[in-house]
Each structure stands twice: as C-alpha cells, then as structure tokens.
N, CA, C and O atoms as a CHARMM CRD file, in Angstrom:
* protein
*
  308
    1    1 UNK  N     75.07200  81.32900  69.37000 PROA 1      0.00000
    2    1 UNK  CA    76.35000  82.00300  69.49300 PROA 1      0.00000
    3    1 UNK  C     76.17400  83.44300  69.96100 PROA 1      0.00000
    4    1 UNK  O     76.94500  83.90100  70.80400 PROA 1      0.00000
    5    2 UNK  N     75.02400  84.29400  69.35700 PROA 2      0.00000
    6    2 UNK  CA    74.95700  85.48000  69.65900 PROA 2      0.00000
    7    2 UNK  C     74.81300  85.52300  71.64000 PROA 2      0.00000
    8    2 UNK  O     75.48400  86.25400  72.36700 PROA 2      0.00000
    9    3 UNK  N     73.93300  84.68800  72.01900 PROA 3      0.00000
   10    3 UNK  CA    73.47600  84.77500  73.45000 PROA 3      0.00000
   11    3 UNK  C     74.93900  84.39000  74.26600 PROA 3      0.00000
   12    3 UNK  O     74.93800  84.82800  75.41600 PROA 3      0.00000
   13    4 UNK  N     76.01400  83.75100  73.93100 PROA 4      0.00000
   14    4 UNK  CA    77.67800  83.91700  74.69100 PROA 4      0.00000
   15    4 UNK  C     78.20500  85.19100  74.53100 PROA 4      0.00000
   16    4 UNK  O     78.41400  85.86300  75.54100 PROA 4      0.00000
   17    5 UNK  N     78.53800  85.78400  73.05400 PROA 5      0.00000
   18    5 UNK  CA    78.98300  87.00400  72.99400 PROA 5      0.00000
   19    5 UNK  C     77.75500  88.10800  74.02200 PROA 5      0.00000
   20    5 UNK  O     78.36900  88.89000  74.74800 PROA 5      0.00000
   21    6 UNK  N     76.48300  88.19700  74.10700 PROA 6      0.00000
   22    6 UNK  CA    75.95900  88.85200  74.76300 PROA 6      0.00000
   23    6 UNK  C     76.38500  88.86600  76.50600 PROA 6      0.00000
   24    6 UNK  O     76.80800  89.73000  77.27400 PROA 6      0.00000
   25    7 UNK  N     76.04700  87.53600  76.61800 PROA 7      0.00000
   26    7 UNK  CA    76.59700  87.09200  78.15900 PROA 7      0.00000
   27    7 UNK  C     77.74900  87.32800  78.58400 PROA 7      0.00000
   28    7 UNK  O     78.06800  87.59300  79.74300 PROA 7      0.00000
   29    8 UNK  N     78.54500  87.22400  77.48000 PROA 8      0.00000
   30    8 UNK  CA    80.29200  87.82700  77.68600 PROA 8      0.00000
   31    8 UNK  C     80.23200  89.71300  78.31700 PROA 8      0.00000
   32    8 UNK  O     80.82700  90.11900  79.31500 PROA 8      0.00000
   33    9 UNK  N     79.53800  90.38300  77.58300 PROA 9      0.00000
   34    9 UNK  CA    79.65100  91.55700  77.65300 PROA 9      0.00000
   35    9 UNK  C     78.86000  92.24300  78.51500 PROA 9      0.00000
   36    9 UNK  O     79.27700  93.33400  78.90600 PROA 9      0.00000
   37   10 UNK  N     77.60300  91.76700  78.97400 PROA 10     0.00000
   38   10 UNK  CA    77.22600  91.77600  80.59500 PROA 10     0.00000
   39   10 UNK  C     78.01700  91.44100  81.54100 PROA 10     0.00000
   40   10 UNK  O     78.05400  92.21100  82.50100 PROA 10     0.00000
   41   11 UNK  N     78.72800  90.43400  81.56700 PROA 11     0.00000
   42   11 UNK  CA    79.86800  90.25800  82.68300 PROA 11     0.00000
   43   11 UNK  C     80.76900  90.89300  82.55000 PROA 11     0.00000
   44   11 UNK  O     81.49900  90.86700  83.54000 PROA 11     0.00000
   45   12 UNK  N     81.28500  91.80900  81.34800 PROA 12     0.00000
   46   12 UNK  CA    82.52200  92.58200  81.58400 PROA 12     0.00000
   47   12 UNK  C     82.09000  93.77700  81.83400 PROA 12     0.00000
   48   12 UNK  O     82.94000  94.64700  82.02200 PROA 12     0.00000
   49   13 UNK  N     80.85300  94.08200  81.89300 PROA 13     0.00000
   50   13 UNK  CA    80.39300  95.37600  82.19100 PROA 13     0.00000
   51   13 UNK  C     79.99800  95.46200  83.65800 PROA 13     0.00000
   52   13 UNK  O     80.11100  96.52000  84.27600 PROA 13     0.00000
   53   14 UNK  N     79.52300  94.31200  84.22900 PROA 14     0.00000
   54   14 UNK  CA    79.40300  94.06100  85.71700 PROA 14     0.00000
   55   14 UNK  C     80.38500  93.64300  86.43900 PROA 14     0.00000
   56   14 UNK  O     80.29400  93.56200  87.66400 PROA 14     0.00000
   57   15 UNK  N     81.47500  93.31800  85.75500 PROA 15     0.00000
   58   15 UNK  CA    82.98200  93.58500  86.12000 PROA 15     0.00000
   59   15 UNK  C     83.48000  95.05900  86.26500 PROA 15     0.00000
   60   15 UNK  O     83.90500  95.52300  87.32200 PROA 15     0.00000
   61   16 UNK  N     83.41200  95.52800  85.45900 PROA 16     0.00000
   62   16 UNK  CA    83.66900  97.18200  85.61800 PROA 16     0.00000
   63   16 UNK  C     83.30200  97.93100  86.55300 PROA 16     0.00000
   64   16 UNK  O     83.84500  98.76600  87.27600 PROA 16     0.00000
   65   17 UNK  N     81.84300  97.31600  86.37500 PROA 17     0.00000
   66   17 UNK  CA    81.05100  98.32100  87.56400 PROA 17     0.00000
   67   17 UNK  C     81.46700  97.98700  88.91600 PROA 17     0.00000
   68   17 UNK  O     81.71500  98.81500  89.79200 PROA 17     0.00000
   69   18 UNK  N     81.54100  96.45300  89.05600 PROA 18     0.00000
   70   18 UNK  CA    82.68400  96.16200  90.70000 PROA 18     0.00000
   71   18 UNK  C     83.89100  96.90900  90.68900 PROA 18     0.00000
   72   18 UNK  O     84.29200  97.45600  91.71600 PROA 18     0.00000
   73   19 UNK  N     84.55900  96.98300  89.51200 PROA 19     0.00000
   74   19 UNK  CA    85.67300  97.99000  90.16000 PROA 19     0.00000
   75   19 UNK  C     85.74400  98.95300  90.26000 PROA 19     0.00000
   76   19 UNK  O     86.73100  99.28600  90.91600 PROA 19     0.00000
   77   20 UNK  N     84.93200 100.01100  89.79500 PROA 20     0.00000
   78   20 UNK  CA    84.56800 101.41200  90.01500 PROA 20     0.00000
   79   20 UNK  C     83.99100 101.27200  91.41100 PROA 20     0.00000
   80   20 UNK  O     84.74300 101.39500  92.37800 PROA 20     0.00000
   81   21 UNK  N     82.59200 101.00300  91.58400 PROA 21     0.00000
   82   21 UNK  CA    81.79800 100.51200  92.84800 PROA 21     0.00000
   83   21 UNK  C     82.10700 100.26500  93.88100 PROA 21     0.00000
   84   21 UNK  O     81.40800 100.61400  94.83200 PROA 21     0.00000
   85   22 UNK  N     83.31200  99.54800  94.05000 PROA 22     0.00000
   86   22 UNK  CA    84.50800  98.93500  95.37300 PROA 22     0.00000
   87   22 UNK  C     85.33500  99.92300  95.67000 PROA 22     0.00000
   88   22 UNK  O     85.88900 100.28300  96.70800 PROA 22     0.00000
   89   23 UNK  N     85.32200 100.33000  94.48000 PROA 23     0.00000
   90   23 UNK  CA    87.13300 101.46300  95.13100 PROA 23     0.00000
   91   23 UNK  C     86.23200 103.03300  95.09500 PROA 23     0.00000
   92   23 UNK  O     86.72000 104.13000  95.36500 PROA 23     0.00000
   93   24 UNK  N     85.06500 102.80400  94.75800 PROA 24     0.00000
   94   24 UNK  CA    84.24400 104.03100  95.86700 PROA 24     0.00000
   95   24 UNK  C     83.68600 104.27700  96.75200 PROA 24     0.00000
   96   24 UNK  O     83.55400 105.37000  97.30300 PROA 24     0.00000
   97   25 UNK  N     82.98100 102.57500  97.20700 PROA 25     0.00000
   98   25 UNK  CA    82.82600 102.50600  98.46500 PROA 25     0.00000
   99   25 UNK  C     84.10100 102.85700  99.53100 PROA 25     0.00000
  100   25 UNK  O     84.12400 103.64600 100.47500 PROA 25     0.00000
  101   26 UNK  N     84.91100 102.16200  99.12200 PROA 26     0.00000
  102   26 UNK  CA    85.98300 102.15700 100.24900 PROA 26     0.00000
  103   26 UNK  C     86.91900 103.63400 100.16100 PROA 26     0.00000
  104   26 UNK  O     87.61000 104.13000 101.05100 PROA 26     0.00000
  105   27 UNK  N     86.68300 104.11700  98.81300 PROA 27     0.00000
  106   27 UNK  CA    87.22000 105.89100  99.14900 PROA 27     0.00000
  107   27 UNK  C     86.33600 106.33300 100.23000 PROA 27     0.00000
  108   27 UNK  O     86.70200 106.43100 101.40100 PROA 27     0.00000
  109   28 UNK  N     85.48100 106.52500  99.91600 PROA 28     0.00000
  110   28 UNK  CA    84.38600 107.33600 100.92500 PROA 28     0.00000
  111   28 UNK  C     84.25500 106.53200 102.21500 PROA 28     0.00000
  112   28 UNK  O     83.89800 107.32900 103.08300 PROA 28     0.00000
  113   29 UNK  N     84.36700 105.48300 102.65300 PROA 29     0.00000
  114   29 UNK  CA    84.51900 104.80000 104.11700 PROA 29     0.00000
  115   29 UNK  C     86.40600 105.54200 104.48700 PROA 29     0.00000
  116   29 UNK  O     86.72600 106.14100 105.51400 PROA 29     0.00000
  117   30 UNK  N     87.12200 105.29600 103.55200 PROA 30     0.00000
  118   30 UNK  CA    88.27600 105.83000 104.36400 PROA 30     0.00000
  119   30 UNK  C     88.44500 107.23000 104.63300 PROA 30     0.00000
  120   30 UNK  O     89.30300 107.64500 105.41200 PROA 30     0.00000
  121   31 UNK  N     87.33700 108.25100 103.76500 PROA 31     0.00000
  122   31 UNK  CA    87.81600 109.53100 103.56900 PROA 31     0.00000
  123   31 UNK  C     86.48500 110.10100 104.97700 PROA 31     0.00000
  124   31 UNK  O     86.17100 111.28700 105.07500 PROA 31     0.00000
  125   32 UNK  N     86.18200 109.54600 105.45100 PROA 32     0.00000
  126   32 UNK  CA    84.98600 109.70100 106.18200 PROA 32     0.00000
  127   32 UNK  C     85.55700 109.43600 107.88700 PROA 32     0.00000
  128   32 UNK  O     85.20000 110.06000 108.88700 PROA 32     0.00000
  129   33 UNK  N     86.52600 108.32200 107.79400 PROA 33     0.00000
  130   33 UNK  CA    87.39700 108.17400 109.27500 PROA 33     0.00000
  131   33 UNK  C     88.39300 109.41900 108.98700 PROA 33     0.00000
  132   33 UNK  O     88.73200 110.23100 109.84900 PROA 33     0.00000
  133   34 UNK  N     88.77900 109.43400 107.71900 PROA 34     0.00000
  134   34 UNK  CA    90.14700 110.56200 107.97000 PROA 34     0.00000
  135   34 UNK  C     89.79200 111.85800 108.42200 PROA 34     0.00000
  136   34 UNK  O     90.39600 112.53700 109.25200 PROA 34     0.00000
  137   35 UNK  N     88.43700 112.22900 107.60700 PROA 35     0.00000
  138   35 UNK  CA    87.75700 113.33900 107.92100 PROA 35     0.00000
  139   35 UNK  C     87.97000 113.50400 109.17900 PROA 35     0.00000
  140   35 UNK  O     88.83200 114.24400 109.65400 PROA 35     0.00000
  141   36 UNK  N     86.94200 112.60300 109.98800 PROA 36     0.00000
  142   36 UNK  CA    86.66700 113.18500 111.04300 PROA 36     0.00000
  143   36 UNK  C     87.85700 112.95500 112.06800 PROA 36     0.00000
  144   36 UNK  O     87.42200 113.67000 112.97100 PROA 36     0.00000
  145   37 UNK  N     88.51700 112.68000 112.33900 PROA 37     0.00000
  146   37 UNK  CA    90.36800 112.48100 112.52800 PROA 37     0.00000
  147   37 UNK  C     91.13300 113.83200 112.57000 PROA 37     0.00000
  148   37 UNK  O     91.76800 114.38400 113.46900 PROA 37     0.00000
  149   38 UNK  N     90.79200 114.24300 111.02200 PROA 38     0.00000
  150   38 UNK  CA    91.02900 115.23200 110.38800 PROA 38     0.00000
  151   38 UNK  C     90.72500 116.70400 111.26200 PROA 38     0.00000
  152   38 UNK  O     91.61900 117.47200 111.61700 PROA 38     0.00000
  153   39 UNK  N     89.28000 116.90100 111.51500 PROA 39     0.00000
  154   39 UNK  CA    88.59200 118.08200 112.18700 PROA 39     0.00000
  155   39 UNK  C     88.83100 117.75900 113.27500 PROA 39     0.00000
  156   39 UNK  O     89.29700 118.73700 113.85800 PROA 39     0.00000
  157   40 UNK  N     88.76000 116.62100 114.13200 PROA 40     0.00000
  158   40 UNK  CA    89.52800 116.55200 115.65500 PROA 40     0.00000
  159   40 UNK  C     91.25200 117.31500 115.45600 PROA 40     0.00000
  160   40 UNK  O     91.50700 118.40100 115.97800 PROA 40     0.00000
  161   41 UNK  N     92.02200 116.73800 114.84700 PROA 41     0.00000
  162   41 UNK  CA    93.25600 117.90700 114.88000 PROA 41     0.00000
  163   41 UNK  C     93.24100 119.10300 114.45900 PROA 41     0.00000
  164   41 UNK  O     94.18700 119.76900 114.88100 PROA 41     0.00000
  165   42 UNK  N     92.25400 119.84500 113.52400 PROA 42     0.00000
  166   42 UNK  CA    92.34100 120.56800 113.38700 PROA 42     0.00000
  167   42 UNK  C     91.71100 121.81300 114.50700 PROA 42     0.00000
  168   42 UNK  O     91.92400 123.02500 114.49300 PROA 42     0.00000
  169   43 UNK  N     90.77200 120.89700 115.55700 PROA 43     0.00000
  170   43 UNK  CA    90.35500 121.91100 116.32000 PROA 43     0.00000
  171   43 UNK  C     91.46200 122.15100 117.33800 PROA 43     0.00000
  172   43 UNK  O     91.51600 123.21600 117.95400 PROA 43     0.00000
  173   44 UNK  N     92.46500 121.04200 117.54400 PROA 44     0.00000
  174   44 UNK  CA    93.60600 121.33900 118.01100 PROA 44     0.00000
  175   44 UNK  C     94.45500 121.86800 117.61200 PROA 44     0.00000
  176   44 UNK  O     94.82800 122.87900 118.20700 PROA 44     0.00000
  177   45 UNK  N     95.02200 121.50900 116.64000 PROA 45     0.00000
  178   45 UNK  CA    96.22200 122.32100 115.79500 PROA 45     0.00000
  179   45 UNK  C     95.77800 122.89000 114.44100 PROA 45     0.00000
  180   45 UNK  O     95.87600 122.18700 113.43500 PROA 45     0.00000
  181   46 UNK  N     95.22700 124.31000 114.37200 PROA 46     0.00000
  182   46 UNK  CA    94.96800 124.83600 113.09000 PROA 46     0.00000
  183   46 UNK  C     96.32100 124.81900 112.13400 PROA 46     0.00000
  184   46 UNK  O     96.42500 124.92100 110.91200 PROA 46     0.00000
  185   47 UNK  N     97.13400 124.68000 112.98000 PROA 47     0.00000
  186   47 UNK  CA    98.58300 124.65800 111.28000 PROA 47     0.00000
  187   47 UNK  C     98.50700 123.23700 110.91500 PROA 47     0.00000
  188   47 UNK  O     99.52200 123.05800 110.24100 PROA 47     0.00000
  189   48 UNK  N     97.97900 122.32800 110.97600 PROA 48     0.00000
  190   48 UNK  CA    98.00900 120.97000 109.85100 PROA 48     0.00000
  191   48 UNK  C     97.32400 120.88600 109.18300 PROA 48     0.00000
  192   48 UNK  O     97.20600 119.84800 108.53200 PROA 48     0.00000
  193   49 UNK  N     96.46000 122.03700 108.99600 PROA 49     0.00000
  194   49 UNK  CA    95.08300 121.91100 107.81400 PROA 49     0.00000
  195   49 UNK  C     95.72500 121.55900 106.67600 PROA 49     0.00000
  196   49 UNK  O     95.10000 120.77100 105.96600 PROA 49     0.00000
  197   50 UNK  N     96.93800 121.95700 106.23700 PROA 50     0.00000
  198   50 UNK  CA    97.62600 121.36500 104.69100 PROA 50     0.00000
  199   50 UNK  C     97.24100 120.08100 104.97000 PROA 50     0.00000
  200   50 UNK  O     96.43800 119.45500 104.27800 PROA 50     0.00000
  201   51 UNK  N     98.06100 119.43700 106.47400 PROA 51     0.00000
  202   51 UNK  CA    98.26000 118.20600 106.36200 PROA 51     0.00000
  203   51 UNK  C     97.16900 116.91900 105.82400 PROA 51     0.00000
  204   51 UNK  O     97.18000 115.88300 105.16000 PROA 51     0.00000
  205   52 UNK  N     96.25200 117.78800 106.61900 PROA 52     0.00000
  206   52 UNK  CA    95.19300 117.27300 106.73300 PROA 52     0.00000
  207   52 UNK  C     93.78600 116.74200 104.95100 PROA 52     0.00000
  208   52 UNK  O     92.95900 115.96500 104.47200 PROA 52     0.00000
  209   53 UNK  N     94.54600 117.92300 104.82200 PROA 53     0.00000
  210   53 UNK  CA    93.60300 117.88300 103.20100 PROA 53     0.00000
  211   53 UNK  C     94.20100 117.27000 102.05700 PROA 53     0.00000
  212   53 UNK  O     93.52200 117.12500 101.04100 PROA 53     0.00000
  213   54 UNK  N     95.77200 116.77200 102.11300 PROA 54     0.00000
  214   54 UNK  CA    96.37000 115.91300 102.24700 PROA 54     0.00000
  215   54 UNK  C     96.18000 114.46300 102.06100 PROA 54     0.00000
  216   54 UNK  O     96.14100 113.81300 101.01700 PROA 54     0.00000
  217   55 UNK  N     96.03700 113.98300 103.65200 PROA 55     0.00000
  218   55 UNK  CA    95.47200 113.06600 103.87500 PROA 55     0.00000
  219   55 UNK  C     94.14500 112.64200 103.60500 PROA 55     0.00000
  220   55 UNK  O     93.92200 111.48100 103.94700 PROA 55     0.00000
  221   56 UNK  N     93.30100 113.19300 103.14100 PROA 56     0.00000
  222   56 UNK  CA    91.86700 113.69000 103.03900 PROA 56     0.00000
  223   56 UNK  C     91.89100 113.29600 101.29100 PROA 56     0.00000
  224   56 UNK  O     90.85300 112.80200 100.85300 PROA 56     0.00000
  225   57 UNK  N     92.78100 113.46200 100.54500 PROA 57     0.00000
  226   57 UNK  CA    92.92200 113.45100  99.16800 PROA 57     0.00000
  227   57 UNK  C     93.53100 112.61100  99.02900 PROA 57     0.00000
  228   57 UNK  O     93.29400 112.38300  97.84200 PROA 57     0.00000
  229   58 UNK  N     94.64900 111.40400  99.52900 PROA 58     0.00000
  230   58 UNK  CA    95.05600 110.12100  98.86700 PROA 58     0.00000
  231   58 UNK  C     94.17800 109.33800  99.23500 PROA 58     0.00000
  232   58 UNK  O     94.58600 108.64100 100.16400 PROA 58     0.00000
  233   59 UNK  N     93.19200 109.13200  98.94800 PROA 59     0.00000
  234   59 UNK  CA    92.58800 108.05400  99.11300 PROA 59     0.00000
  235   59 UNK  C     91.66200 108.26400  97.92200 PROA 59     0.00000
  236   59 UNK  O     90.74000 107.48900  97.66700 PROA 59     0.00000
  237   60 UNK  N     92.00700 109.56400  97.06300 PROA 60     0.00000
  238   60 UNK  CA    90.98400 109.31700  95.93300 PROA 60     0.00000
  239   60 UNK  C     91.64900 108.83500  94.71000 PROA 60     0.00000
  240   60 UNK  O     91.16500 108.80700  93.57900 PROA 60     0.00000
  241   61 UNK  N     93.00900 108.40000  95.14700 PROA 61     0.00000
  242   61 UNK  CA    93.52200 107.78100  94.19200 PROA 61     0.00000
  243   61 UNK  C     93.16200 106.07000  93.68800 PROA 61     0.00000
  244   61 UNK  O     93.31500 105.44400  92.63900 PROA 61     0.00000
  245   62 UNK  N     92.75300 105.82700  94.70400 PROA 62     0.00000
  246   62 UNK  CA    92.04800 104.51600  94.89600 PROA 62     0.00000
  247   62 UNK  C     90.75100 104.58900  93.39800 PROA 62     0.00000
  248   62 UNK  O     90.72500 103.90200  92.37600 PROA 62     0.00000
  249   63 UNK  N     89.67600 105.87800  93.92700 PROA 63     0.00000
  250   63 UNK  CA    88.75900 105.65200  92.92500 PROA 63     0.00000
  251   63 UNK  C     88.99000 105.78000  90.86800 PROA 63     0.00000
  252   63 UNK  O     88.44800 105.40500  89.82800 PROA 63     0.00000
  253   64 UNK  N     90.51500 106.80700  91.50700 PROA 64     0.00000
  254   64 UNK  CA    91.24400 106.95800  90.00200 PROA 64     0.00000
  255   64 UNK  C     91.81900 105.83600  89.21800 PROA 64     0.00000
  256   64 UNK  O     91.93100 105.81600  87.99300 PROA 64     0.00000
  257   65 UNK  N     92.14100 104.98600  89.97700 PROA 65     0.00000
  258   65 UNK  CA    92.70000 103.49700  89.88200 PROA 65     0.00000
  259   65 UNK  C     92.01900 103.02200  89.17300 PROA 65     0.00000
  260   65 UNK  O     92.24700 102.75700  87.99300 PROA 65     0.00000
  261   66 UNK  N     90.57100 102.73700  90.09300 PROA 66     0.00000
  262   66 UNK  CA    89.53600 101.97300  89.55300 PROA 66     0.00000
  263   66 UNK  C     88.79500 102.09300  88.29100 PROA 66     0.00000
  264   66 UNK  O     88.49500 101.20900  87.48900 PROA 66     0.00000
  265   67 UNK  N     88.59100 103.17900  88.27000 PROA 67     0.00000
  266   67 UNK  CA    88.62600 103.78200  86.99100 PROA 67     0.00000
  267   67 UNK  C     89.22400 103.04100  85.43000 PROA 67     0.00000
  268   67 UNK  O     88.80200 102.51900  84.39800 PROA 67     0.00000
  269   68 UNK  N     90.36900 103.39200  86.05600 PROA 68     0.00000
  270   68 UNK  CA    91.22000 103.36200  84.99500 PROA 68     0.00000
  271   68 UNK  C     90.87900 101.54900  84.70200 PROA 68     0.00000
  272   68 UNK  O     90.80700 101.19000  83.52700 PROA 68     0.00000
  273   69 UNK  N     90.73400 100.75200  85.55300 PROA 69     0.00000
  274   69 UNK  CA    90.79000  99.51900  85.61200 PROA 69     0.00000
  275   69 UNK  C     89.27200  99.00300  85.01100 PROA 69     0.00000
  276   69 UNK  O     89.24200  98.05500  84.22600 PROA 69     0.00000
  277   70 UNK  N     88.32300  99.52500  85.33100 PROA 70     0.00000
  278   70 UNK  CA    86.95600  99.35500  84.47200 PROA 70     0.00000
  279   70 UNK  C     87.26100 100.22000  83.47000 PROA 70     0.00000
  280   70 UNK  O     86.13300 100.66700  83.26300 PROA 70     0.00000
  281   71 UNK  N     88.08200 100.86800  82.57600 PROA 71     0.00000
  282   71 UNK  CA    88.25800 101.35000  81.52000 PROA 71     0.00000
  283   71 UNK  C     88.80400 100.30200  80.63300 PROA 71     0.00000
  284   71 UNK  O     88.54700 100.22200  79.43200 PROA 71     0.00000
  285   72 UNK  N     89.82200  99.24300  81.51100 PROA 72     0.00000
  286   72 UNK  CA    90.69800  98.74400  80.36700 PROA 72     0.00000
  287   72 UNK  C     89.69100  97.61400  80.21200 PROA 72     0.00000
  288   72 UNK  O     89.82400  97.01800  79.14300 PROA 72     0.00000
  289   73 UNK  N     88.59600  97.10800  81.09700 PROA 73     0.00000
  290   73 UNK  CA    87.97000  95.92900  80.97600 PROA 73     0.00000
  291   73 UNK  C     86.86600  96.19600  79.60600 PROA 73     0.00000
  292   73 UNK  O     86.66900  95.40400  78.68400 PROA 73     0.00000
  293   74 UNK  N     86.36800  97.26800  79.75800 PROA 74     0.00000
  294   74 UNK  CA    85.77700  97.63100  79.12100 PROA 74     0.00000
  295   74 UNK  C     85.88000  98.15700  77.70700 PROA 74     0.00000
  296   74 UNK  O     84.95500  98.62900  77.04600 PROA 74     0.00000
  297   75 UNK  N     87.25600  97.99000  77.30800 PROA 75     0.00000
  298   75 UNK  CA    88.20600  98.58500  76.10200 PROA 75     0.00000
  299   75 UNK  C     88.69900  96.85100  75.84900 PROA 75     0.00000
  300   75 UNK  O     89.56600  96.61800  75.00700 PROA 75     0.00000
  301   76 UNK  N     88.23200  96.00600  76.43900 PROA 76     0.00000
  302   76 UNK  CA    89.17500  94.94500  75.83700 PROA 76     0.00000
  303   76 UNK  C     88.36800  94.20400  74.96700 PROA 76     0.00000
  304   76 UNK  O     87.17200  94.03300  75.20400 PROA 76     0.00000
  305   77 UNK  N     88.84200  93.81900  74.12800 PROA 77     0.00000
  306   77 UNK  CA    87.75900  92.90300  73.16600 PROA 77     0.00000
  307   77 UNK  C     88.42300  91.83600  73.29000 PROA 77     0.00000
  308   77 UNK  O     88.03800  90.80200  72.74500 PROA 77     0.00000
C-alpha cells in the first residue's frame, strides 16, 4: 500500500512540474518573438515603448497561471 500512495505523489509532483515547465517554456518562446518585434518598432517609433513593455509583460501571466495550477495540484490530498 505504501508503494501506491508513494507513486501517487511522484505523479502529482511531475504533474506540477509540467505545469510550471510548459507555461515557462512557452512564456519565454512568446516573450522572445515579442521582444524582438518589440525593438524593431521601437527603433522606429520611440513613443510605443509603453506599448511595447506592455506587450512584453502579458505573457507572464501565463507563467502566473501555472503556478497557481501546480500549487493547487500539489495542495490537494
């Protein structure tokens, strides 16, 4: 019995870690096109730098998500 409850809690912990892991890969792949997107307009238009940092910052809501989502896996008994 002990070796299921063990096996249980390796998989919810390697569950967690996919959802942290995924939604940071893919922050940093999207924040990496926006970037450079980003410094192409800005060498054109210096007044969208707000815009730009902006755009540059929703995508870390993704890793905040994830977070939160390997928190609850990891909080669940």
């Amino acid at each position: 019995m002990e070796t299921v409850l063990g096996m249980e809690k390796v998989l919810m912990a390697f569950a967690a870690a996919l959802a942290l892991g995924l939604c940071a890969l893919a922050t940093g792949w999207a924040q990496s096109k926006i970037g450079a997107a980003g410094a192409g307009t800005l060498a054109e238009k210096p007044e969208l730098t707000a815009t730009v940092i902006i755009l540059v910052a929703i995508p870390e809501t993704m890793v905040i998500l994830g977070f939160v989502i390997a928190a609850m896996i990891l909080l669940m008994e």
